[in-house]
C-alpha positions in Angstrom: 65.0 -38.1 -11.2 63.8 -41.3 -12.6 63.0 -41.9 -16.0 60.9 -44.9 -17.3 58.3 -46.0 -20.3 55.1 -47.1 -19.9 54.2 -48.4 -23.7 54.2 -45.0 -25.6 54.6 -43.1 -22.2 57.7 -41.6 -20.8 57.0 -41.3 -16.9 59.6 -38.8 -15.2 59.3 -39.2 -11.4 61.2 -36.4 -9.1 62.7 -38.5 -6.2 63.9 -35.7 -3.8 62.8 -36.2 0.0 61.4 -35.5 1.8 59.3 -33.0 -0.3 60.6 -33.0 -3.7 61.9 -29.5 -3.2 62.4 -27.8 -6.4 67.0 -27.8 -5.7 68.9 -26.6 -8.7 69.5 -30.6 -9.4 65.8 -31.5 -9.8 65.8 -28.7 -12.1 68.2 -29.6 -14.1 67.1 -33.2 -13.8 63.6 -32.4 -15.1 65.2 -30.4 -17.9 67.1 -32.8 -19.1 64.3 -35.8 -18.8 62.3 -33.6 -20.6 64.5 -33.4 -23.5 65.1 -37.1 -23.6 61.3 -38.0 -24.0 61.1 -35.6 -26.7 64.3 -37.2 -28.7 62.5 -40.3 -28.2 60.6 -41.4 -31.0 58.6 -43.8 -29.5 57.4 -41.4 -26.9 53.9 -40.0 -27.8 53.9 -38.1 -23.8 54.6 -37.3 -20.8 54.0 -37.8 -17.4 55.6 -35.8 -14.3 55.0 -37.0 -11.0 56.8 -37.0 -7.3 57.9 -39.7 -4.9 56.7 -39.8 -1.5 54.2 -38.0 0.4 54.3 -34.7 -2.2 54.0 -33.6 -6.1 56.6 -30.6 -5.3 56.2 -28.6 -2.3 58.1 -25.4 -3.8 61.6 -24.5 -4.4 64.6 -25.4 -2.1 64.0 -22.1 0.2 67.9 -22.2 1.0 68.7 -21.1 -2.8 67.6 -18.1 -2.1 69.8 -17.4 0.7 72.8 -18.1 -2.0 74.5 -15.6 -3.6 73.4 -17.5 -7.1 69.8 -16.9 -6.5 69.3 -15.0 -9.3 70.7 -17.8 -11.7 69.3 -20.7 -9.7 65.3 -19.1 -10.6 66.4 -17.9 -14.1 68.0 -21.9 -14.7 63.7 -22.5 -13.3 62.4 -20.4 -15.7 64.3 -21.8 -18.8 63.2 -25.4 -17.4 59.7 -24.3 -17.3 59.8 -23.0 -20.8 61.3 -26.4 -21.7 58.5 -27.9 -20.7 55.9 -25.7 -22.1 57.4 -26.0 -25.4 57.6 -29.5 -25.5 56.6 -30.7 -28.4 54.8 -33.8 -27.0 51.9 -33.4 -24.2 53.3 -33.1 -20.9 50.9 -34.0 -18.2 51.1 -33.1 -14.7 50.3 -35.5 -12.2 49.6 -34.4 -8.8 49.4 -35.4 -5.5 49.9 -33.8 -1.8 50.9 -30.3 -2.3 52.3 -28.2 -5.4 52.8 -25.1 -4.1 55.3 -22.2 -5.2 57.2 -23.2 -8.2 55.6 -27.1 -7.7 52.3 -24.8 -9.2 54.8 -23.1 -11.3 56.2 -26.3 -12.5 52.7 -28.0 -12.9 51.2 -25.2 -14.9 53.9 -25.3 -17.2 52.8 -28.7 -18.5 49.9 -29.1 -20.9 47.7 -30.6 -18.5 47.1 -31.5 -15.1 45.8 -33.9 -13.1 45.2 -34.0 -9.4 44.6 -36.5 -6.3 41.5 -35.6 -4.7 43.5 -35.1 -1.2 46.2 -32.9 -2.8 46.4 -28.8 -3.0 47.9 -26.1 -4.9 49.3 -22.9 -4.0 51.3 -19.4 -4.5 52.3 -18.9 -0.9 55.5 -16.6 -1.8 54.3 -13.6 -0.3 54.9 -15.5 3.2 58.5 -15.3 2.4 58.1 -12.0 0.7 58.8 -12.8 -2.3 56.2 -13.2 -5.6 56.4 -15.9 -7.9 59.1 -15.9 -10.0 59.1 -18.3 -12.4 55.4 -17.8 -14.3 53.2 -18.2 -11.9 51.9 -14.7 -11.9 51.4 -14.9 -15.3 50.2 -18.7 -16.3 48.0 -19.0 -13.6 45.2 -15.6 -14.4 45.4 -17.2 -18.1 44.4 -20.6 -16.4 41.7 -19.4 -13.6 41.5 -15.6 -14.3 42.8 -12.9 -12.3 40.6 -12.6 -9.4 41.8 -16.1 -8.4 45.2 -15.7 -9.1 45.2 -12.6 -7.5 44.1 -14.1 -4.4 46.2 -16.9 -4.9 49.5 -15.0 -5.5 48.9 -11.9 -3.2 47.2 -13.7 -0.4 48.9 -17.1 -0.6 46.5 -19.4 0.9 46.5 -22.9 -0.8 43.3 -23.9 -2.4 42.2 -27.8 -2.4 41.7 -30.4 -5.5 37.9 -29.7 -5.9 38.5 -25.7 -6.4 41.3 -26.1 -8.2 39.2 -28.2 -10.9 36.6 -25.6 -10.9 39.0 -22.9 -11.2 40.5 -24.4 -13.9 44.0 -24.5 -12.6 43.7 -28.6 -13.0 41.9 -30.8 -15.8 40.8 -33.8 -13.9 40.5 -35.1 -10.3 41.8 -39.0 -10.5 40.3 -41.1 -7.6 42.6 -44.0 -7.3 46.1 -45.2 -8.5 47.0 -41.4 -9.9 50.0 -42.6 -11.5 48.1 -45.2 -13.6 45.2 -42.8 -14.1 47.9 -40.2 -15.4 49.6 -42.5 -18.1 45.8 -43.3 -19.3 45.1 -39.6 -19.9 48.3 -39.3 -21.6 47.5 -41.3 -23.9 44.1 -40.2 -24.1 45.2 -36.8 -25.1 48.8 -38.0 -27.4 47.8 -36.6 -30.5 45.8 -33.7 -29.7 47.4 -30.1 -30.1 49.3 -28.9 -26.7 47.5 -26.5 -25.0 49.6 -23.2 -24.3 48.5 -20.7 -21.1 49.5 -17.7 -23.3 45.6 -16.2 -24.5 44.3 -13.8 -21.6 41.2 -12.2 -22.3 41.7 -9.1 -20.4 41.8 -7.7 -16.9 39.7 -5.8 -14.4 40.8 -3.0 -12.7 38.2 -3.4 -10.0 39.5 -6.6 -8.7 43.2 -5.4 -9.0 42.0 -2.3 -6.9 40.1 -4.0 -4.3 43.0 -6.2 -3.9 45.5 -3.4 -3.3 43.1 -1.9 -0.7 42.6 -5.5 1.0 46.5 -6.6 0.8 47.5 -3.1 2.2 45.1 -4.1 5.1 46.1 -7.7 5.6 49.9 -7.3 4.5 50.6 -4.2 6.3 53.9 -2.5 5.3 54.8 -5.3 3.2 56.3 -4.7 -0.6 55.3 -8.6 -1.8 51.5 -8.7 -1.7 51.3 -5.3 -4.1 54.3 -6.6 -6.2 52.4 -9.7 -6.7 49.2 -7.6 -7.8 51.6 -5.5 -10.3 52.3 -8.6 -11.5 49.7 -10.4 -12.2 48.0 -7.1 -13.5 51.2 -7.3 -16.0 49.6 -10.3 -17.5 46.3 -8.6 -18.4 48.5 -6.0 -20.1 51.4 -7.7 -21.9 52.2 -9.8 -24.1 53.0 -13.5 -22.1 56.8 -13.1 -22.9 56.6 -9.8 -21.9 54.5 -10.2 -19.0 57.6 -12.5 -18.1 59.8 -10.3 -18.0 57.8 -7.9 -16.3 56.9 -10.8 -13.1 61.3 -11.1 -13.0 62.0 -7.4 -12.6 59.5 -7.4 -9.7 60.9 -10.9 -8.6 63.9 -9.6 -8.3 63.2 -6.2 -6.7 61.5 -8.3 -3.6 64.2 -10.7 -3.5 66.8 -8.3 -2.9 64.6 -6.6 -0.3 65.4 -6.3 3.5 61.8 -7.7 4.0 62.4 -11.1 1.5 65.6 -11.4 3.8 63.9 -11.2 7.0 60.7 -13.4 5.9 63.6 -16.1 5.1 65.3 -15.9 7.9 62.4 -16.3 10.1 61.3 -19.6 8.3 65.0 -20.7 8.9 65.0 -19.7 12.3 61.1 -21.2 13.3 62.3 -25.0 11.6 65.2 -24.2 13.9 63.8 -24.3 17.6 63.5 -28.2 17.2 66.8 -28.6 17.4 68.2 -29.0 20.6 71.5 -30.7 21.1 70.7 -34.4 23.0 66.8 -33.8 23.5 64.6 -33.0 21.0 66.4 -35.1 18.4 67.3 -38.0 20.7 66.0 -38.5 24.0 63.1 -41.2 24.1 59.6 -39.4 24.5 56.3 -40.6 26.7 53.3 -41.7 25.0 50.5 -39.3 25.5 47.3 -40.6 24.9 45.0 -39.1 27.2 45.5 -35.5 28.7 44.0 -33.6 31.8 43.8 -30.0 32.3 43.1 -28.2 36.0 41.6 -24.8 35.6 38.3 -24.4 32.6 39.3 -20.4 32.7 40.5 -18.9 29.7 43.9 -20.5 29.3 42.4 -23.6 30.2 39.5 -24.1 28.1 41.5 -22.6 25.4 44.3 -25.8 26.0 41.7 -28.1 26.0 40.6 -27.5 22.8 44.2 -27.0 21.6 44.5 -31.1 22.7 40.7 -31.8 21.4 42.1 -30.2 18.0 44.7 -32.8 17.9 42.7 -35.4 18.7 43.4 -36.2 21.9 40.9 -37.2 25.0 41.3 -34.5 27.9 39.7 -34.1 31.1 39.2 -30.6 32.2 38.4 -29.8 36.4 37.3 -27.2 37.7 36.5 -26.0 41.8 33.1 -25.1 41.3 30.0 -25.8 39.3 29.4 -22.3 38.1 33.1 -21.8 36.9 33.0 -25.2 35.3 29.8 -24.1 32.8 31.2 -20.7 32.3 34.5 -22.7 30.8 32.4 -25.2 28.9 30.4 -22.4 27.7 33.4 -20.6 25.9 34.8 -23.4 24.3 31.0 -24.6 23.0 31.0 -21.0 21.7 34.4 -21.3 20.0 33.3 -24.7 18.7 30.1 -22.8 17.6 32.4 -21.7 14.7 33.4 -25.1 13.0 31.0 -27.1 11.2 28.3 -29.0 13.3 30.0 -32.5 13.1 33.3 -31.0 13.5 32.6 -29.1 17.2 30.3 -32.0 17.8 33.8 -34.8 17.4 35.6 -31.8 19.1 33.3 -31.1 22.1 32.7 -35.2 22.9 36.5 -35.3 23.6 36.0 -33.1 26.3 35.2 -34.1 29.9 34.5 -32.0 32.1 34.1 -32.5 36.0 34.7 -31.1 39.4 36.5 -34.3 40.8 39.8 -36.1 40.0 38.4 -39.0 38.8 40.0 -40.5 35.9 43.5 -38.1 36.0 45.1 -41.6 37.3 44.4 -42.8 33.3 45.9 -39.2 32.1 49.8 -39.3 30.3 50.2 -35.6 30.7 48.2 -33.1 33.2 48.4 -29.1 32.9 48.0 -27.0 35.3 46.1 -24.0 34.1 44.8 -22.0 37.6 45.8 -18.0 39.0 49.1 -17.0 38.3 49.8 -17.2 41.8 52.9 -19.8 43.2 51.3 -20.6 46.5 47.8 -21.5 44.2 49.7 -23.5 42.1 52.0 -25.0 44.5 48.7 -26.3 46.0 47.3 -27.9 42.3 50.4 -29.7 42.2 50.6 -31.3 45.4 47.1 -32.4 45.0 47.9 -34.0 41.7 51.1 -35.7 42.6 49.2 -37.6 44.6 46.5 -39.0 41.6 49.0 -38.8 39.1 50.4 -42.3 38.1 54.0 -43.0 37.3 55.3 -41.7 34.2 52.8 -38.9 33.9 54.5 -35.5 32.6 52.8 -33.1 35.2 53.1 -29.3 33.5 52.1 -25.4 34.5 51.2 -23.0 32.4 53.2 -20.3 34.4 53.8 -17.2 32.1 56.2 -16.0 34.7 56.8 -18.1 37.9 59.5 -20.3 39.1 59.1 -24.0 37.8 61.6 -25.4 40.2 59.4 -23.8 43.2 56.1 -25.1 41.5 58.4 -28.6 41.2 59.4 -28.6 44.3 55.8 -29.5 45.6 55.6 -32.5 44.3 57.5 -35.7 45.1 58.5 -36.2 41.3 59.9 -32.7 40.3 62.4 -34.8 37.2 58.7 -35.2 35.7 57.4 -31.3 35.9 58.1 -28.9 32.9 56.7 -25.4 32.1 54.5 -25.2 28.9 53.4 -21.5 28.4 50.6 -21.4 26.1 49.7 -18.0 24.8 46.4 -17.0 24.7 43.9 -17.8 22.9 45.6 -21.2 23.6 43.4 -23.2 20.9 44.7 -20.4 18.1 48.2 -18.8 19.3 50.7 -21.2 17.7 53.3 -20.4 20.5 54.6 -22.6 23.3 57.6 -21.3 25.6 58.9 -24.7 26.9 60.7 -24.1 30.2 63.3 -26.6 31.9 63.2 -26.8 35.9 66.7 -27.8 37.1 65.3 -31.5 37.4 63.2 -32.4 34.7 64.0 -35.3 32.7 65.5 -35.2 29.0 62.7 -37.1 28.3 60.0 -35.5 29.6 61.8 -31.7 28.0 61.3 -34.0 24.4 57.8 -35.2 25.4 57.1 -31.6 25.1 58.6 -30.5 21.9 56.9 -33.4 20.3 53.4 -32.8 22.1 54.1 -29.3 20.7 54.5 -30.5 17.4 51.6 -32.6 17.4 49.2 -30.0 18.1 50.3 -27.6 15.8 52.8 -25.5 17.8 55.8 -24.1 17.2 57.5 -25.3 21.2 60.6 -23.0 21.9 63.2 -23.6 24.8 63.1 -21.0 27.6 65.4 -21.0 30.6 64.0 -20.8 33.9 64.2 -17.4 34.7 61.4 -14.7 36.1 59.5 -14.4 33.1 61.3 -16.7 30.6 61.9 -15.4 27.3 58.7 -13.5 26.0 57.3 -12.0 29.2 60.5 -11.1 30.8 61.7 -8.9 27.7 57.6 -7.7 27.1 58.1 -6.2 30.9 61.1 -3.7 29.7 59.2 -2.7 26.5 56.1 -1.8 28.6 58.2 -0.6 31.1 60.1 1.9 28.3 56.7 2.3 26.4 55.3 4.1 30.4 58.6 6.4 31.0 58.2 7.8 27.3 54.5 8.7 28.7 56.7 10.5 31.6 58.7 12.2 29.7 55.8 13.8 27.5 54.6 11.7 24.8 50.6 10.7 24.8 49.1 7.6 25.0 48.2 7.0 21.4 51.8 8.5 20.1 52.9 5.7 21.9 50.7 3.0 20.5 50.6 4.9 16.5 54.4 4.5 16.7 54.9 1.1 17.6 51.9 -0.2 15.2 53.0 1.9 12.4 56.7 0.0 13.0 54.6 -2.9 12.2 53.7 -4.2 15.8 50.2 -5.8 15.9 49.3 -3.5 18.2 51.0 -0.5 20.5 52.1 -1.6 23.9 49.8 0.1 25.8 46.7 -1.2 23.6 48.6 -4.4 24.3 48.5 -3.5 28.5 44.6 -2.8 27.9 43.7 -6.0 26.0 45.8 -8.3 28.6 44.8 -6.7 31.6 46.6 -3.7 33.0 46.2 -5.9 36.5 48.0 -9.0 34.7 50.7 -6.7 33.3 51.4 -5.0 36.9 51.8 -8.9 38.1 54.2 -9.7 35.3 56.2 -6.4 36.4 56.6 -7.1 40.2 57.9 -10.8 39.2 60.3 -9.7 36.2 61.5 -6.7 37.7 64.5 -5.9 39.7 63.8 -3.1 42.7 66.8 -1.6 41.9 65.7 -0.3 38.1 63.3 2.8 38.0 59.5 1.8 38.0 56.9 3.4 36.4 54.6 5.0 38.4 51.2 5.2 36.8 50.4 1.7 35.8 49.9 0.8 39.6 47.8 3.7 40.1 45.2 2.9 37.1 44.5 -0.6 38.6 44.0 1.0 41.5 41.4 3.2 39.8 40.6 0.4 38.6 41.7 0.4 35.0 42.3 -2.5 34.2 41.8 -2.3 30.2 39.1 -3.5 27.7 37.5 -5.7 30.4 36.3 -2.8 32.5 36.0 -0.6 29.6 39.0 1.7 31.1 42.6 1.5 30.9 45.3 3.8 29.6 42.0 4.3 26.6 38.4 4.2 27.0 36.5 1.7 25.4 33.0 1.4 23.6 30.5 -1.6 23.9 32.7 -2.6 20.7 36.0 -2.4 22.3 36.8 0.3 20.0 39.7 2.8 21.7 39.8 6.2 22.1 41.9 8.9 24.1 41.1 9.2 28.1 42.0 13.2 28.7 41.5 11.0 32.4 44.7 9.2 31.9 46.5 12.3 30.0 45.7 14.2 33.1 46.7 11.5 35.5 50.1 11.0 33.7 51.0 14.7 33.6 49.9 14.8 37.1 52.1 11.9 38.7 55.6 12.3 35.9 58.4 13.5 38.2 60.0 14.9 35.1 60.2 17.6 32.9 58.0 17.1 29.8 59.1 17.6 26.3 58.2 16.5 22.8 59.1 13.4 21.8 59.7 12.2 18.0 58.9 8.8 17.0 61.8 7.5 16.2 62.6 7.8 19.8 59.6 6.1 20.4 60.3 3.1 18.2 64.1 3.4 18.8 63.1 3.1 23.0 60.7 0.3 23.4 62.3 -2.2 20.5 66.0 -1.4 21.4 64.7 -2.3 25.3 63.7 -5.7 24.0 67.1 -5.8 22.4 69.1 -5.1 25.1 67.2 -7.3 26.9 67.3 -10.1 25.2 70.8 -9.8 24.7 70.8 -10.3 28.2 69.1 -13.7 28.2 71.4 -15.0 25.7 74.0 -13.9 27.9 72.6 -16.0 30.9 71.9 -18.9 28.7 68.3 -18.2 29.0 67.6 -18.9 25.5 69.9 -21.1 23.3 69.7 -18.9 20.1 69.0 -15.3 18.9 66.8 -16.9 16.3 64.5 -18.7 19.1 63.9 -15.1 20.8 62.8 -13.9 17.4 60.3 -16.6 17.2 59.0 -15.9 19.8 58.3 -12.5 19.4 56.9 -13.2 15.9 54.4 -16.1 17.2 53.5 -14.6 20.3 53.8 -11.2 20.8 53.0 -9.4 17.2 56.6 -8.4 16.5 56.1 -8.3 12.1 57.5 -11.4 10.8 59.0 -8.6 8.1 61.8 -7.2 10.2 62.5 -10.9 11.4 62.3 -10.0 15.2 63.8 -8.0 17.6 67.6 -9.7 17.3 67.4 -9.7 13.2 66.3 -6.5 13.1 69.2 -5.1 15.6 71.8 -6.9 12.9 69.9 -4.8 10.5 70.6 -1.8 11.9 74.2 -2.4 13.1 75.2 -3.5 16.9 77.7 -0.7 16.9 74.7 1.8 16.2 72.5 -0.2 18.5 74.8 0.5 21.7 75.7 4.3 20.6 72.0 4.6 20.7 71.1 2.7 24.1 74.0 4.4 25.4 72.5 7.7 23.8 69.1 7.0 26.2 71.9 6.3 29.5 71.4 2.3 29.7 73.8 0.4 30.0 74.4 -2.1 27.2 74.4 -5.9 27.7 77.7 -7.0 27.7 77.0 -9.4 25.1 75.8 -6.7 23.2 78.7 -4.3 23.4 81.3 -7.8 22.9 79.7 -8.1 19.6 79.8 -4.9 18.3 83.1 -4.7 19.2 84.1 -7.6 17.2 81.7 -6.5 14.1 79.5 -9.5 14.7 75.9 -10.2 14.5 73.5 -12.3 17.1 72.0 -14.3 13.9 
């Protein structure tokens, strides 16, 4: 915290990089400058502004994994009332982001001021939390309650101009904002503080429409409704009281399974960057230009992944006809973005039925059928164009990268990048090693991840990696429960009530039954028990939403309902006696399969941490971010109960598993 004059100004700057996160020693540095402007007499006020790149991007996230985080916000609140009460004007200067208790923080001050590239937010919810220190009841005094409604229950950020108009901020300052800030301060030195505490009154037609939409878009979450209560608390209550109110609920979500989840899972998402001697260390290739074979689905949807980032890519196809139904899907994705956008977006895409210019490309993804001997063929075709130094990557889901590798004469420069589908929106890449590929070239692709805005998670080289190879015993669980006796949409209700974004077998439908059945025979050991119907709907030819039929039928909307086709089929083809089945059994079956499993790959070394197989299942396969994935929410639960109950079902436990529970450990 820096303190300095300017004349009859007192300028407090927070200095805390990289982000001026709100730690318990800016807050008591802020206090404490506070106090000193005020005991200064020839101070007629203040202005607060941060170092660096941000204003304050929110509180140090790590205090609330302390046992003190209780004090640390109630030592917030009594800095925020510091500064409200100042007796000189306190203006808030802001630039980059204020968001959590950097809003908080800001709205405590008199006035504010913002950079016309900066934002403001109350994204608590996303940790499952609500704000704690006043923002739920300053900011509905400052824009009114439908926006902080939105604001604190919803938690997107909104930008400088909205913020004036809202009211949140007094003035947008083009230019030097420090300067512009110390001019407004003294513009405003002798006028009366303003105070946030006069609210008007509510409406209980926003708050109620908000419940209805949060319980939609937050579903099974306590945070988004606790924010509501709270900010209807401030339409209500007296401010001091409406203060009080916002801290019981505060605290009720922080002490919540679902705050501690939500935590962990930002911990654990900031976490997959870190691999020992690669991501942080090893030198990475340029890549300026990219180049992309296949313009199907996964390879339009790349292409606009790289286009989104800016960067020139070349997309080939093998036919005319294929090429414009590709180009046709991303110009109808672009159709979406403002006309200037999709037009910058579209000219950065080539595309062609020729190899011309992939000698100029710095990466080049292979994006064909999920068949080896096709893509053994794409890359012996490009080793041959590719120039020296180019990082040559499939987009396997499932197959061996060392076998793809070994077609090319350079297999130290060939890497698996799994893109999940749609690849221009899924934020998910599972980055998979072959036993040659360079350090470099495994850092290339966590910082090419990185740079178009996904999360890039290590995967060992194993028959379906990480993600697919545990999805396959899920599914694979999900079809013996239909066996046994449960229906179709038991299944599915089960799983999505548990907080999945879908059931597994709406899941099956919406990939491709045909695709799943492919993922199977390569993840699956001929020694375990198959399931026997999935092959036999793709040969009726089931194959899901696609062809309107799969374990449901489909509408023209896509809209599911129950097949008595299928019910029949299944009762007809089960081997085994039929009986009711309850769904905890259901839940208990398909998300302690992916446990076991998983266990498993950490076991082989397939995946360095428990935390990376939770982001994964969070980013790219619908797992709710709430129970912090499949290895946080076995912790939860207990690994001693975990293997009574897979031993209860007559699996074996991974030995990992069983080691643990044993010694009263935890995966995370």
């Amino acid at each position: 915290m820096r303190f300095e004059r300017d004349g009859d100004v007192a300028v407090v700057t927070m200095d805390n990089p990289p982000v001026n996160a709100l730690s318990s020693e800016v807050v008591e540095g802020l206090r404490t400058a506070i106090d000193r402007a005020n005991a200064d007499a020839e101070v007629r006020a203040i202005v607060v502004i941060g170092s660096g790149r941000t204003f304050i991007a929110g509180a140090d996230v790590h205090e609330f994994q302390k046992p003190t985080a209780g004090a640390y916000v109630a030592e917030l609140r009594a800095c925020l009332s510091t500064i409200e009460e100042s007796a000189k004007p306190v203006v808030m200067a802001i630039h980059g982001s204020a968001l959590g208790g950097g809003l908080e923080t800001a709205m405590a001050g008199h006035y504010r001021l913002i950079a016309p590239s900066a934002q403001v937010g109350q994204p608590e919810v996303k940790l499952g939390l609500i704000p704690g220190a006043g923002g739920t009841q300053r900011l509905p005094r400052l824009a009114g309650v439908a926006k902080a409604v939105e604001m604190c229950a919803f938690g997107a950020p909104v930008k400088a101009q909205e913020a004036l108009a809202a009211g949140i901020v007094d003035r947008i300052v083009d230019g030097d904002l420090r300067a512009g800030a110390v001019d407004f301060a003294r513009e405003i030195a002798d006028k009366p503080a303003r105070r946030t505490h006069h609210l008007a009154g509510g409406d209980a037609e926003i708050l109620a429409a908000a419940r209805e939409q949060a319980r939609k878009k937050w579903r099974g979450q306590v945070a988004p409704l606790a924010a509501i209560d709270a900010v209807e608390a401030a339409t209500k209550l007296p401010f001091t009281e409406g203060l009080k109110r916002e801290a019981e609920l505060f605290d009720e979500c922080l002490r919540s399974p679902q705050a501690k989840a939500l935590i962990y899972a930002f911990f654990a998402e900031r976490a997959v960057t870190k691999i020992p001697g690669i991501f942080s260390s090893a030198p990475t290739y340029d890549i300026a230009r990219a180049a992309i074979v296949g313009a199907g689905t996964m390879g339009g949807g790349i292409a606009m992944a790289f286009a989104n980032a800016g960067i020139p890519v070349t997309i080939k196809e093998a036919t005319q006809e294929a090429l414009e139904r590709g180009m046709a899907n991303i110009r109808r994705n672009c159709a979406r973005l403002p006309q200037d956008t999709a037009e910058q977006k579209l000219a950065l895409i080539t595309p062609q039925l020729t190899f011309d210019g992939f000698e100029q490309a710095d990466i080049i993804v292979e994006a064909v059928f999920e068949n080896l001997a096709v893509k053994q063929q794409v890359f012996r075709e490009i080793d041959v164009v590719a120039k020296p130094g180019c990082v040559l990557a499939t987009n396997t889901s499932s197959l061996d990268i060392d076998r793809i590798a070994a077609a090319t004469a350079r297999p130290d420069m060939v890497i698996g990048l799994h893109f999940f589908s749609p690849a221009n929106i899924m934020r998910l890449i599972e980055i998979v090693r072959g036993s040659a590929t360079r350090s470099e070239v495994t850092a290339t692709a966590g910082a090419l991840a990185k740079r178009l805005g996904k999360i890039g998670v290590m995967a060992g080289n194993c028959p379906g990696f990480i993600g697919n190879r545990m999805i396959n015993v899920y599914g694979r669980e999900a079809q013996f429960l239909l066996e046994e006796g449960a229906s179709v949409e038991e299944v599915n209700q089960a799983l999505f009530d548990f907080g999945m974004a879908m059931g597994p077998l709406a899941m099956f439908d919406l990939v491709g039954n045909d695709v799943m059945r492919d993922i199977a025979a390569i993840s699956s050991s001929a020694a375990v028990r198959q399931p026997l119907v999935l092959p036999k709907l793709c040969e009726l030819g089931r194959l899901g939403q696609k062809t309107g039929k799969g374990w449901s039928q489909y509408d023209q909307n896509r809209k599911p309902s129950a097949d008595p086709e299928v019910a029949a089929l299944i009762e007809s083809i089960a081997s085994i006696a039929r009986r009711v089945i309850s769904t905890e059994e259901i839940v208990n079956g398909c998300i302690l399969a992916l446990v076991n499993e998983g266990a498993r790959i950490l076991e082989e070394g397939m995946a360095l941490r428990a935390s990376d197989i939770d982001v994964i299942y969070i980013t790219g396969y619908g797992f709710p971010a709430w129970r912090g994935g499949p290895m946080f929410y076995a912790d939860g639960i207990g690994l001693a109960n975990v293997v009574a109950r897979i031993e209860d079902f007559g699996w074996s436990p991974a030995l990992l598993l069983k080691r643990l529970a044993m010694e009263g450990k935890t995966f995370t």
